[in-house]
KELOZA-981542 format. One record per residue (C-alpha): residue in three letters; x, y, z. Coordinates in steps of 0.25 Angstrom, whole numbers, plus 5000, padded with zeros to 4 digits. Layout:
BEGIN
<aa: Ala&x: X&y: Y&z: Z>
...
//
This chain:
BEGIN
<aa: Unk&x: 5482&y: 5380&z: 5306>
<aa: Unk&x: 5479&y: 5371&z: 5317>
<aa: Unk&x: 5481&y: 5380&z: 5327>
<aa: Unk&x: 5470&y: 5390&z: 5319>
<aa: Unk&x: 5460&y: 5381&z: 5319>
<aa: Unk&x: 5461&y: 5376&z: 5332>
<aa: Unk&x: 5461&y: 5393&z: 5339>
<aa: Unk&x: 5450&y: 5395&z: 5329>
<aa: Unk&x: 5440&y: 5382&z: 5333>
<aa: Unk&x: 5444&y: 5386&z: 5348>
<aa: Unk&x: 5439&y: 5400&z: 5345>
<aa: Unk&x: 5426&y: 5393&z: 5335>
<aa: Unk&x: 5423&y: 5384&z: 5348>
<aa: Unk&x: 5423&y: 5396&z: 5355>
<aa: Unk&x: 5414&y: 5405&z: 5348>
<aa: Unk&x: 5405&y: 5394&z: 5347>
<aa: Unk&x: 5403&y: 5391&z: 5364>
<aa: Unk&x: 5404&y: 5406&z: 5364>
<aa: Unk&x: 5392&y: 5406&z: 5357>
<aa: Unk&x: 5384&y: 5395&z: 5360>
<aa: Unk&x: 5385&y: 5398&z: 5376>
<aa: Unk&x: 5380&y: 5413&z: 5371>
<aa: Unk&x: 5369&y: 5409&z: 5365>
<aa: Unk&x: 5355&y: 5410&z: 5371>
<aa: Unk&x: 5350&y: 5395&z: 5369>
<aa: Unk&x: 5361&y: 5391&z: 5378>
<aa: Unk&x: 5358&y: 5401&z: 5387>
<aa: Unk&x: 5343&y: 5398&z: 5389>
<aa: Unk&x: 5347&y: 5382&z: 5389>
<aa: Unk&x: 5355&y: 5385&z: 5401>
<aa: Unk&x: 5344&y: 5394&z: 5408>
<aa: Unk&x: 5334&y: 5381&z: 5405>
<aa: Unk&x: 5343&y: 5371&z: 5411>
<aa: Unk&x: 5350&y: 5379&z: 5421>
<aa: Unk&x: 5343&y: 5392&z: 5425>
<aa: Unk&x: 5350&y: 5395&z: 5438>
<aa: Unk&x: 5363&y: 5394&z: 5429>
<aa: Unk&x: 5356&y: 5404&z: 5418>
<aa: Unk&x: 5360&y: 5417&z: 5426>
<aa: Unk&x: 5375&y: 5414&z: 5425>
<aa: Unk&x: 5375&y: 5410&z: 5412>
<aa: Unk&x: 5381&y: 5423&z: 5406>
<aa: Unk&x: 5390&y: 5423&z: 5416>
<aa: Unk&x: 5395&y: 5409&z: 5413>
<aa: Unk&x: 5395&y: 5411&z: 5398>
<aa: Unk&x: 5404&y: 5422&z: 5400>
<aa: Unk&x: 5412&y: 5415&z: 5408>
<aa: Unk&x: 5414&y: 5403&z: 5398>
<aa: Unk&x: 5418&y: 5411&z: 5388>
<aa: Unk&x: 5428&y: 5417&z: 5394>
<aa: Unk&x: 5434&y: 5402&z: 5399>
<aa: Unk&x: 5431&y: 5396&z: 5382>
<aa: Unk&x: 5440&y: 5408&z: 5379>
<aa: Unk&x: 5453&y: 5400&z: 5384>
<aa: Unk&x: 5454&y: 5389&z: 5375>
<aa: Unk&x: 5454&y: 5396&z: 5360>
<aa: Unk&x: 5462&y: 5408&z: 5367>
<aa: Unk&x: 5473&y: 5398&z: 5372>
<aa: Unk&x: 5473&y: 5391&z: 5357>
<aa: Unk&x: 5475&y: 5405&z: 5353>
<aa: Unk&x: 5486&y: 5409&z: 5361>
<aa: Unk&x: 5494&y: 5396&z: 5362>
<aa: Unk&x: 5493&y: 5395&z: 5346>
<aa: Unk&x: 5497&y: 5411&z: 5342>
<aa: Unk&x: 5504&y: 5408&z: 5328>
<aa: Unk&x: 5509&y: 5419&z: 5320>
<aa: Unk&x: 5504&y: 5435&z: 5319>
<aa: Unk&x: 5495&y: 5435&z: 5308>
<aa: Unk&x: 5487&y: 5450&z: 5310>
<aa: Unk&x: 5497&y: 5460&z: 5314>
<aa: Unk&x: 5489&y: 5472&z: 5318>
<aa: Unk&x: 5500&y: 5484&z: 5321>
<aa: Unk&x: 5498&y: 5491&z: 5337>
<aa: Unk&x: 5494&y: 5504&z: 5332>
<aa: Unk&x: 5482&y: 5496&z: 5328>
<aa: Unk&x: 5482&y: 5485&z: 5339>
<aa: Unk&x: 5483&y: 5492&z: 5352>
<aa: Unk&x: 5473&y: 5504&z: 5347>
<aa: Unk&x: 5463&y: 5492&z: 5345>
<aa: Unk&x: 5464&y: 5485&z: 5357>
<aa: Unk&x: 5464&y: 5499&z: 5365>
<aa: Unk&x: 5450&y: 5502&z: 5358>
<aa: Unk&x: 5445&y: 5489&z: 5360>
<aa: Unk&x: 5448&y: 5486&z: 5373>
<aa: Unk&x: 5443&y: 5501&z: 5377>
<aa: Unk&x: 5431&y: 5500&z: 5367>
<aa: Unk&x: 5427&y: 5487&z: 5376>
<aa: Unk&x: 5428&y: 5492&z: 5391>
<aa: Unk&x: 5421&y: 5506&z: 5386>
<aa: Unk&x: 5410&y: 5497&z: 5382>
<aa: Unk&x: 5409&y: 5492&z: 5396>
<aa: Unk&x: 5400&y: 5503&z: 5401>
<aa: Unk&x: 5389&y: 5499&z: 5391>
<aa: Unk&x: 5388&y: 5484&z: 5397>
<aa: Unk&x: 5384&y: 5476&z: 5407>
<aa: Unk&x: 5394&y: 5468&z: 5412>
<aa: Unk&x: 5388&y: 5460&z: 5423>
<aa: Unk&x: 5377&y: 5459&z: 5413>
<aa: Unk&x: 5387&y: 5453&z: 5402>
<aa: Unk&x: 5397&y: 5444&z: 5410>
<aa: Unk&x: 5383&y: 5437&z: 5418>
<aa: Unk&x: 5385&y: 5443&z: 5431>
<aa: Unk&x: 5374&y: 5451&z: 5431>
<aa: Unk&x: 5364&y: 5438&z: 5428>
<aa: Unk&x: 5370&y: 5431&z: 5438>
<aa: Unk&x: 5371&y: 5440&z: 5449>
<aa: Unk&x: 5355&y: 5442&z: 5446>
<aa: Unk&x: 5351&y: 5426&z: 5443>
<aa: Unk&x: 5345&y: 5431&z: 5429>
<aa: Unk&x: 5353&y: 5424&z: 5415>
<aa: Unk&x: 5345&y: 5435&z: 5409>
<aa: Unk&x: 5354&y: 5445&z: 5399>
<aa: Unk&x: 5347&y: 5460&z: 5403>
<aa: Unk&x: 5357&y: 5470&z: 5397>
<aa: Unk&x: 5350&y: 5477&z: 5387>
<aa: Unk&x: 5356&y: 5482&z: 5373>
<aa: Unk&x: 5370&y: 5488&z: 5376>
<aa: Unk&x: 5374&y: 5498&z: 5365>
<aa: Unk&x: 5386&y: 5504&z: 5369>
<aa: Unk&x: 5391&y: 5515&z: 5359>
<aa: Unk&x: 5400&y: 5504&z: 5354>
<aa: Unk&x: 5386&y: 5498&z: 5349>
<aa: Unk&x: 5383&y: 5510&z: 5342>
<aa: Unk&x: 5394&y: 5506&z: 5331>
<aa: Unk&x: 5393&y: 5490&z: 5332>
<aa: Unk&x: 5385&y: 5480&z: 5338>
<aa: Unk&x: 5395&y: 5471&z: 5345>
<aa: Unk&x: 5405&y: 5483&z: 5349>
<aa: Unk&x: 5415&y: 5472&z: 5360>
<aa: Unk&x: 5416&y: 5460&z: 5347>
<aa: Unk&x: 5422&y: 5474&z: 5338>
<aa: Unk&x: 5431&y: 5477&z: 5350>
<aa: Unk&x: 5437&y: 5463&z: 5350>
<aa: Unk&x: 5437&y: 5462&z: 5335>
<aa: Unk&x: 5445&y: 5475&z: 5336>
<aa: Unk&x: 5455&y: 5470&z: 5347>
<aa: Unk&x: 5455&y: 5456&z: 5340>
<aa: Unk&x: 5459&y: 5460&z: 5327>
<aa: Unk&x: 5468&y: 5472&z: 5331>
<aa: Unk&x: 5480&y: 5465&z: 5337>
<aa: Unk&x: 5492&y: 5455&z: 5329>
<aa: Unk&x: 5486&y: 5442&z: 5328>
<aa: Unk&x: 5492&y: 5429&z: 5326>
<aa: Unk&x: 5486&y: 5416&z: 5319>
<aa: Unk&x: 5478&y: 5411&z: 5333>
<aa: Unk&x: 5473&y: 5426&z: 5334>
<aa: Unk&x: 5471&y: 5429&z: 5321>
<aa: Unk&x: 5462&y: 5416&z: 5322>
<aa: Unk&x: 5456&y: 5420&z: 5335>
<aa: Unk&x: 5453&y: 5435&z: 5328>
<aa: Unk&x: 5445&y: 5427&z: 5316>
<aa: Unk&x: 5438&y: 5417&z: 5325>
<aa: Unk&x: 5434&y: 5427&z: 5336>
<aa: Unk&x: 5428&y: 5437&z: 5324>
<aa: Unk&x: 5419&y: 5427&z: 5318>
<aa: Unk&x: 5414&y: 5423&z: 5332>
<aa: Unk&x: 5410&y: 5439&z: 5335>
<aa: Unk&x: 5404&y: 5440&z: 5323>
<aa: Unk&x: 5395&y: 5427&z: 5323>
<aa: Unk&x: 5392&y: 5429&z: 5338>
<aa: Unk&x: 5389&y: 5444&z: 5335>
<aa: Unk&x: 5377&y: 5440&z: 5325>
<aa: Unk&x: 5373&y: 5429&z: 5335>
<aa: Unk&x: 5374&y: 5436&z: 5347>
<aa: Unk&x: 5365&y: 5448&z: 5340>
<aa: Unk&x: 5355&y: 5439&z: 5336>
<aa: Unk&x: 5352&y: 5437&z: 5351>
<aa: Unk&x: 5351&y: 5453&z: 5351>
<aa: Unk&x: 5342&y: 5453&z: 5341>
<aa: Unk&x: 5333&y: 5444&z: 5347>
<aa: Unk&x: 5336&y: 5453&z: 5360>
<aa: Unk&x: 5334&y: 5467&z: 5354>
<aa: Unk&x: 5327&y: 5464&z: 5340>
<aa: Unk&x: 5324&y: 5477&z: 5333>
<aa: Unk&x: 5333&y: 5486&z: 5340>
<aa: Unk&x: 5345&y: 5476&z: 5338>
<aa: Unk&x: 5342&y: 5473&z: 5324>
<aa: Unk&x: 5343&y: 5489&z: 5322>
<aa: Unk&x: 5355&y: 5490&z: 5328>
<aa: Unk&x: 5361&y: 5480&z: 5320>
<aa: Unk&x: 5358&y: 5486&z: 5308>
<aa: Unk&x: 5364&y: 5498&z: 5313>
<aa: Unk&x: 5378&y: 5496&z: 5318>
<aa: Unk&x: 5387&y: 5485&z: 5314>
<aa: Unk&x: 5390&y: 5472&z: 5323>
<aa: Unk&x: 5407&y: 5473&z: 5324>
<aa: Unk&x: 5413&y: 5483&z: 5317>
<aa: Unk&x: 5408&y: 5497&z: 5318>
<aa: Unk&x: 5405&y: 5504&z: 5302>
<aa: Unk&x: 5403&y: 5518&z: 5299>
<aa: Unk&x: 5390&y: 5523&z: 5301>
<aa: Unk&x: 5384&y: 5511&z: 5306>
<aa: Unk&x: 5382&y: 5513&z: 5321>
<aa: Unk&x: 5372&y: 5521&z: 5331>
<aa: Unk&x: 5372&y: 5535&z: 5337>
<aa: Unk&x: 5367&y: 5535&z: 5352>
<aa: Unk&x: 5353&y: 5537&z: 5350>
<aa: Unk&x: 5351&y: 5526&z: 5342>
<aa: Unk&x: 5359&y: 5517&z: 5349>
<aa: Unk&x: 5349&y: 5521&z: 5362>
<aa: Unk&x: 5338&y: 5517&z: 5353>
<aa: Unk&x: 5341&y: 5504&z: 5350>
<aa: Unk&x: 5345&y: 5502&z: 5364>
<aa: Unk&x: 5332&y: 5505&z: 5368>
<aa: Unk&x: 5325&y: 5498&z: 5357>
<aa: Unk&x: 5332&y: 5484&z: 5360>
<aa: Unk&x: 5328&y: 5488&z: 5376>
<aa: Unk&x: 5312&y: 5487&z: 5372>
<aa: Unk&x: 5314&y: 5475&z: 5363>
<aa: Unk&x: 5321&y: 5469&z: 5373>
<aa: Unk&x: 5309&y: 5472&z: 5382>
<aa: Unk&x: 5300&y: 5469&z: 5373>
<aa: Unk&x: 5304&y: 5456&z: 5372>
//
């Protein structure tokens, strides 16, 4: 049990920087203090991420414990195929200079421009890369440090989905709050998602809000 709780708060702690360093207060409080240091700040939030990532996945592999969630490989290996292809297909929709902070950098501009991506993915949920890591999360044995990694990391997707799209909102307004009410945020549901057309709509309806603003 120790060892739970100690992979869990890791994970919490985690979540919590994650978070925090995503947040627009901070990033303004930099670009106040330290505008020369504003352009690079995507590129070092993605970049302290990635290092924060080591502690809790090092408690997590050196405490492995028993198999608790034994998922067979005709299911396993599917999953993963389909997650790991559903996630470089949905590449071609993104900028990823724009994403990693090299593209801010490169032009001395902290500034996000990409404008509202909705690959087809987002026709059928709103956070289309957090459902492909739920599916290749939960689709593979997991022992008790996973297990608790898998219920940890879940809850962390869906509180930071709901935080993360209320800086869309405040972004996109009307156009985002429609397209809320239309397609589910993780896990896609029958009948619930966009047709082409519609989908162009609201990407050109956030485009002039966004201009508006």
């Amino acid at each position: 049990m120790r060892n739970i709780l100690l992979i869990a708060l890791a994970w919490f702690a985690y979540g919590l920087v994650h978070s925090w360093l995503a947040g627009s207060a901070v990033k303004a409080w930099v670009a106040r203090h330290w505008p020369r240091l504003a352009p690079a700040y995507r590129l070092a939030y993605n970049a302290i991420a990635t290092l924060l990532l080591i502690p809790p996945l090092a408690l997590t592999l050196s405490m492995p414990g028993e198999v608790v969630w034994d998922v067979p490989g005709w299911i396993a290996w599917p999953a993963a195929i389909v997650a790991v292809a559903g996630f470089v297909w949905s590449l071609r929709w993104y900028d990823m200079g724009e994403f990693l902070g090299l593209t801010q950098w490169r032009r001395h501009d902290g500034r996000e421009h990409e404008g509202f991506v909705l690959s087809p993915l987002h026709r059928y949920v709103r956070h289309p890369w957090y459902s492909l890591g739920l599916l290749l999360l939960w689709t593979r044995d997991l022992n008790a440090a996973w297990l608790t990694t898998a219920v940890v990391l879940t809850l962390y997707l869906l509180v930071g989905s709901r935080l993360e799209e209320r800086k869309l909102v405040e972004r996109y307004g009307e156009a985002y709050r429609r397209y809320q009410a239309r397609v589910p945020g993780l896990i896609p549901w029958p009948g619930r998602h966009l047709r082409p057309a519609e989908a162009e709509a609201l990407r050109q309806a956030a485009g002039q809000s966004t201009t508006g603003a």
